[in-house]
N, C-alpha and C positions, 0 to 999 in steps of 0.2 A: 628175958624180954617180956617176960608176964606184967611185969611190976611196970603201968601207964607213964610211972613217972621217970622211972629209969631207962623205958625206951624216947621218951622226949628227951633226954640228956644227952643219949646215944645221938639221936638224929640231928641236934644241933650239932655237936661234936665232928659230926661227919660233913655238916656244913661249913665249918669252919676251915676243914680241913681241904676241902673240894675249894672253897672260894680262895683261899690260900693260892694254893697250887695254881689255879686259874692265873689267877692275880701274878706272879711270879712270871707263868711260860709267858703269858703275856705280855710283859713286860721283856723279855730274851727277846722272845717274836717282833716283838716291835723295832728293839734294837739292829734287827738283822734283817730288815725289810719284809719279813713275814706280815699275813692277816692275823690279827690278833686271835681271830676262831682256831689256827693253826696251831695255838699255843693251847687251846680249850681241850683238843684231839689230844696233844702230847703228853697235859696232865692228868687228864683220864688215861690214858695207859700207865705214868708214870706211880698211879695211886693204887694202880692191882697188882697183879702177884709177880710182875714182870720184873719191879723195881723196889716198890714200897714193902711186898712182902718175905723179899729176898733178904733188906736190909736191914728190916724190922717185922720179924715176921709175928712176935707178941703183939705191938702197937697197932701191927695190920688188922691181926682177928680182934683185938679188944673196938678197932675206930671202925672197922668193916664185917660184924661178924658175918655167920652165916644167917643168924636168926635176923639179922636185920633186913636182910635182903629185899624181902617181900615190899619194906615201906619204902627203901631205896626205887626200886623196881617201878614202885606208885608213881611217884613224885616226877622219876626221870619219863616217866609215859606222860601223866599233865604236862610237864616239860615241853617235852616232844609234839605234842600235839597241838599245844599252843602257838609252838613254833612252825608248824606246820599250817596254822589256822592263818597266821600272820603272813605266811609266803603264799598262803594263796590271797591272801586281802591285798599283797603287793602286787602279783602277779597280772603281765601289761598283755592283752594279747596285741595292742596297737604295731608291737614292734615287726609281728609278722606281715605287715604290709605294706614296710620299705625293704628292699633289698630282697625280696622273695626270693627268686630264684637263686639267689646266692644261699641265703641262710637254710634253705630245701637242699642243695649239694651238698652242703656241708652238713648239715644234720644227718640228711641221709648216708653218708662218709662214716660219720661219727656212728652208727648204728650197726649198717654191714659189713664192714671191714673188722668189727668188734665179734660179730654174731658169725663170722668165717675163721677167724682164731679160737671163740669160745666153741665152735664144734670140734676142732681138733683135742683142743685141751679137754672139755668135759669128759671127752673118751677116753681119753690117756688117764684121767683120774678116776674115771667109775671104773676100768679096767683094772688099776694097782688096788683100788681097795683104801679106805679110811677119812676119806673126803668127803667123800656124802654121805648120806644113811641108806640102811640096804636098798630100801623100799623106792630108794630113787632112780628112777630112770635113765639111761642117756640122754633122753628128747628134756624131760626136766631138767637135768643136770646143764644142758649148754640152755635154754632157757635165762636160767638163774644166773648160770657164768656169764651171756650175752649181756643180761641186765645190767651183772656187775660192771661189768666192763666197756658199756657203751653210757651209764649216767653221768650226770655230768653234776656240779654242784653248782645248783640253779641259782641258792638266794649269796652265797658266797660270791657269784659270780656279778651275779647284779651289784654287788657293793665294790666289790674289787675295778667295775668300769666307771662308778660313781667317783671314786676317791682319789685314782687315777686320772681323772680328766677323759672320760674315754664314751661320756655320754653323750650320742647326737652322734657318734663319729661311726664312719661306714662298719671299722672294725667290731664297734662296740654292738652295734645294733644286730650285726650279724651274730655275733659268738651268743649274745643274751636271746633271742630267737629262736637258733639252732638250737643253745641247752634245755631253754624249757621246752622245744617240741620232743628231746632225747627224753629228758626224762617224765615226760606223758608217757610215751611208748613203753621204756623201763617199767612203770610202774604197772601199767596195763601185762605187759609181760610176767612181773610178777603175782600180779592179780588170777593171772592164769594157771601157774605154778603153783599157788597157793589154793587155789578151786581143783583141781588135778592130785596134789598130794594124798588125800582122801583114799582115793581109787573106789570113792563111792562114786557112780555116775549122778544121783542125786542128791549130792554132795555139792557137787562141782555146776548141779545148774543153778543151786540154793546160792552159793557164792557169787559166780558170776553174773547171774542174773538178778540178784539183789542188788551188785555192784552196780548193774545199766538199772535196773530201776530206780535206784535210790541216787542216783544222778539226772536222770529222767526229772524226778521230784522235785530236784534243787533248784535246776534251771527252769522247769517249765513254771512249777509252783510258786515253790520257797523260794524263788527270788524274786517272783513281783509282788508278792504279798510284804515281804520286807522293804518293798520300795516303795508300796503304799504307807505301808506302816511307818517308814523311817522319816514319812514326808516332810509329816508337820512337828515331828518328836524333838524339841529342844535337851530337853535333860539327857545331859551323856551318862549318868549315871545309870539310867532307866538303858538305853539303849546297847551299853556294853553288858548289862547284866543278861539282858537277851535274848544277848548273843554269848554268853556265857553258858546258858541255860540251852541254848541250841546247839552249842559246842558239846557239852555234856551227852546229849539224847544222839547226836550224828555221830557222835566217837563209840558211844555205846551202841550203836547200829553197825554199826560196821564192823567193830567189833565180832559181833553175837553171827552176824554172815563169813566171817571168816577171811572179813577184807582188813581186819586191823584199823584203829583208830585214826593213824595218818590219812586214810585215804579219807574219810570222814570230814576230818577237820580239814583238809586241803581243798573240799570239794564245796563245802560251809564258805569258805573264804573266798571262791570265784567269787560266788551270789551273791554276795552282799555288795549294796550301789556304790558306786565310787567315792560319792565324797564320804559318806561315812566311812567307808574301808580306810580313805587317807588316816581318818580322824580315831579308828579306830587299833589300828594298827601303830599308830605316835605313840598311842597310851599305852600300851600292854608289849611293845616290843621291849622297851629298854629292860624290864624287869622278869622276862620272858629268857630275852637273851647272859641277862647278869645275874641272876639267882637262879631261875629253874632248869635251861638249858646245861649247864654245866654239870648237874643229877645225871642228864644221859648217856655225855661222855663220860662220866667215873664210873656207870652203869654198864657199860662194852669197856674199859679198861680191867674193870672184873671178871670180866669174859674173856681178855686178851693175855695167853699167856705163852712167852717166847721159850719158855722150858719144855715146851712139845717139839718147838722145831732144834727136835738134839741130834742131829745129827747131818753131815755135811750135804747127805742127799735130800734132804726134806729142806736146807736153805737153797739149794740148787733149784729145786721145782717153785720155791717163793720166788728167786730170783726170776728164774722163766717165765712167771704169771708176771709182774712186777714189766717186765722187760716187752711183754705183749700184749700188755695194756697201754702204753706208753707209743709201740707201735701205732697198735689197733686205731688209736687214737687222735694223741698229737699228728702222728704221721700220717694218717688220714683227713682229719680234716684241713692239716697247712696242704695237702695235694689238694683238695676239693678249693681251696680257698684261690691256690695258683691256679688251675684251673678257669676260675671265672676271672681269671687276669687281674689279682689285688696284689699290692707289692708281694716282696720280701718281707716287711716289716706287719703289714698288716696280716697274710698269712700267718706267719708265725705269732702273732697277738693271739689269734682267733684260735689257733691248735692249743698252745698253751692256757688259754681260758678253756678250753672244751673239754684239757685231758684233768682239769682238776676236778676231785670227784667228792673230796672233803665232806661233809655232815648226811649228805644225802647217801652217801655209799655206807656209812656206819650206819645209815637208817632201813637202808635193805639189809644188811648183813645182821642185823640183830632180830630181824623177822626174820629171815632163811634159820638160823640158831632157833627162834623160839618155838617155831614150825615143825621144826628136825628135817628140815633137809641138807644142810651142812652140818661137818661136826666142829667142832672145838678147833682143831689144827687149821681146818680151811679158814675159819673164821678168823684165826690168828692172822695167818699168809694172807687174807686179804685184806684187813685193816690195814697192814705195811704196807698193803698197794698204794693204798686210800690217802696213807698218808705221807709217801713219795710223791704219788703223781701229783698232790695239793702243793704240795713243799717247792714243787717246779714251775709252780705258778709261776712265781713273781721273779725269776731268773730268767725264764723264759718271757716275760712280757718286757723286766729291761735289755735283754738281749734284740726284742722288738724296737726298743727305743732307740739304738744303737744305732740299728739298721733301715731310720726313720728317712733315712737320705735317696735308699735304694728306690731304684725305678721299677717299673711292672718286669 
C-alpha cells in the first residue's frame, strides 16, 4: 500500500464492490417492503468477515486488506459526518409543539423503560466478563447499554413517515418528536460516557464542557453570523463551500475534545437558517447518501463478526438483548401512546417507528468500539439488535394499517 497508485486501484475496487452490494440488498429490500437504508446495513455486514470472508476469504483480504483500513476508516467518517451534518440541517424542532404532551410520554417511555432493563442487563454482562472493557464500570456500562437501547433512528424515521403518507398525521408527528428528543438524550448520555471513560476528572470536564461550550458557540454565535452572512449570498457555490469549510473545523473540534465528529457536524446543521438548510441539504444529501454513506456501513460490517457468537450461550445472551430491546421499547412506547388514548392502530405505528434503531445505533456502537468500551462480541450482538428491531419496522407499521379501523 506504499505504491500511491496501487492504493487508488485498491480504493476504487472497494468502491465498486460496496456500491454493488448496496445496489443489490437494495434492490431484495425494496422487493420485500424494507427501507432501502435497510439493505445498506445488510451489505455492510454481508461484505466483512461474517459472509464475504468466509466464502472468499483470498478476494476478502486482496478487496479489503488490513493496510487499507485506515483510508476506508477516512472516507466512512466524511461519510458519516456529512450525513450527520444533513440530519441536523433537516432536523424540525416545530414538531415538538403539536402533540406535546403526547410525544413527552412516549419519549419519556421510550427512554426509562430502556434505562430499567439496561441496569439489569449491564450488570449481568460486566459481572460474566468480555462485553465491556475492564476499565468499564457498571454506571458506564448501563449508560451506554440505556443509550443503545433507548435511540431511535431519527433520519430513517423521518423518511419512512414521508413515504408512507404519515406526514401531518397525529401518529407521524408524535413518533418523529419523540425520536429526536430520545436521541438528543442518547447522545448527551453518550457524551457522558465518553468524558467519564478517561477516569481523568480533567479529562472529562475538557470533554464535557467543550461539548456545552462549543454548542453554546453554535447557537448563540455561529448561527447569527451565518444568517447575516447567508442574507444577501446568491452563489450556492460560495455558500456550500462554507459550510464545508465549517463542517471540517466543527468535526475536527470535537473531535480533538473527545466528542467525536458526529456531534460537531449535527450541531453545524441545527445553526444554519432554514432556507439555506432546505437548499443546502437537496445538494449534498443524494450523494452523501449514494456514494459516501455506504463506506460506513462496510466500515462496522468489518467490525461485525458472527464467528464470535460460537456458541449456543453467547446466541442466548444476543437473543435476551435482542428480545429487551424490543420490549424496552416498542412495548413501551405503544403503552405510553394507549395511554394518552390514541387508537390501536396509531399506538402501534408510533412503537414500531420508535423501536427502529437502524444507522444511528451503528453510529453509537462504532464509537463505544473505537473508545474501548465495548468489545468485538458486544458490538457484534448489538448490531443484530439494530438490525432486527429496524427490519420490524415496516411489519409493524402495516400491521398499523390493518388495524386502521380500530377504535380508542
Amino acid at each position: 500500500m506504499n505504491n500511491p497508485t496501487a492504493s487508488a486501484a485498491q480504493f476504487f475496487l472497494q468502491l465498486s464492490f460496496i456500491l454493488a452490494a448496496c445496489a443489490v440488498c437494495r434492490a431484495v429490500m425494496r422487493r420485500i417492503g424494507q427501507p432501502p437504508v435497510i439493505g445498506e446495513m445488510i451489505a455492510g455486514v454481508l461484505l466483512g468477515p461474517s459472509l464475504f470472508g468466509i466464502i472468499a476469504p483470498d478476494l476478502f483480504q486482496t478487496v479489503f486488506s488490513t493496510a487499507s483500513r485506515p483510508v476506508l476508516f477516512a472516507v466512512a467518517q466524511l461519510g458519516l459526518s456529512l450525513y450527520m451534518f444533513v440530519v441536523g440541517l433537516e432536523f424540525r424542532t416545530d414538531v415538538f409543539r403539536t402533540h406535546l404532551r403526547t410525544a413527552a410520554l412516549v419519549s419519556g417511555a421510550g427512554i426509562i423503560t430502556p434505562f430499567v432493563f439496561a441496569g439489569f442487563i449491564a450488570f449481568w454482562l460486566v459481572q460474566k466478563g468480555g462485553y465491556f472493557t475492564p476499565h468499564v464500570s457498571v454506571a458506564m456500562a448501563v449508560l451506554f447499554i440505556g443509550a443503545a437501547m433507548s435511540i431511535t433512528a431519527f433520519p430513517m424515521l423521518a423518511r419512512i413517515i414521508l413515504e408512507n403518507g404519515l406526514k401531518g398525521t397525529a401518529a407521524g408527528t408524535i413518533a418523529l418528536a419523540a425520536g429526536s428528543f430520545d436521541d438528543v438524550v442518547a447522545w448527551m448520555l453518550l457524551a457522558t460516557v465518553l468524558g467519564c471513560i478517561s477516569g481523568n476528572p480533567m479529562l472529562v470536564v475538557a470533554t464535557l464542557g467543550g461539548g456545552l461550550l462549543y454548542t453554546l458557540f453554535c447557537f448563540k454565535l455561529l448561527g447569527p453570523i451565518l444568517h447575516h452572512y447567508f442574507k444577501d449570498q446568491k452563489n450556492e457555490s460560495a455558500v456550500i463551500g462554507t459550510l464545508m469549510l465549517l463542517l471540517g473545523l466543527c468535526a475536527w473540534f470535537t473531535d480533538l475534545i473527545g466528542l467525536y465528529s458526529v456531534f460537531g457536524a449535527f450541531i453545524l446543521g441545527l445553526v444554519v437558517p432554514k432556507g439555506v438548510a432546505e437548499k443546502t441539504a437537496e445538494r449534498i444529501s443524494p450523494l452523501t447518501t449514494a456514494l459516501l454513506l455506504p463506506f460506513f456501513f462496510t466500515y462496522s460490517g468489518l467490525n461485525t463478526r458472527f464467528s464470535l457468537l460460537n456458541s449456543p450461550a453467547l446466541w442466548l445472551i444476543c437473543l435476551c438483548l435482542v428480545l429487551a430491546a424490543i420490549a424496552a421499547k416498542l412495548g413501551a412506547c405503544y403503552g405510553a401512546a394507549r395511554f394518552c388514548r390514541k387508537t390501536h392502530s396509531e399506538a402501534l405505528t408510533i412503537g414500531s417507528l420508535m423501536n427502529a434503531r437502524g444507522l444511528m445505533e451503528l453510529i453509537l456502537l462504532n464509537i463505544g468500539l473505537q473508545a474501548g468500551l465495548i468489545t468485538p462480541t458486544l458490538f457484534t450482538m448489538l448490531v443484530l439488535m439494530a438490525v432486527v428491531t429496524t427490519l420490524m419496522a415496516a411489519p409493524g407499521f402495516n400491521a398499523a394499517k390493518r388495524l386502521s379501523g380500530s377504535s380508542c
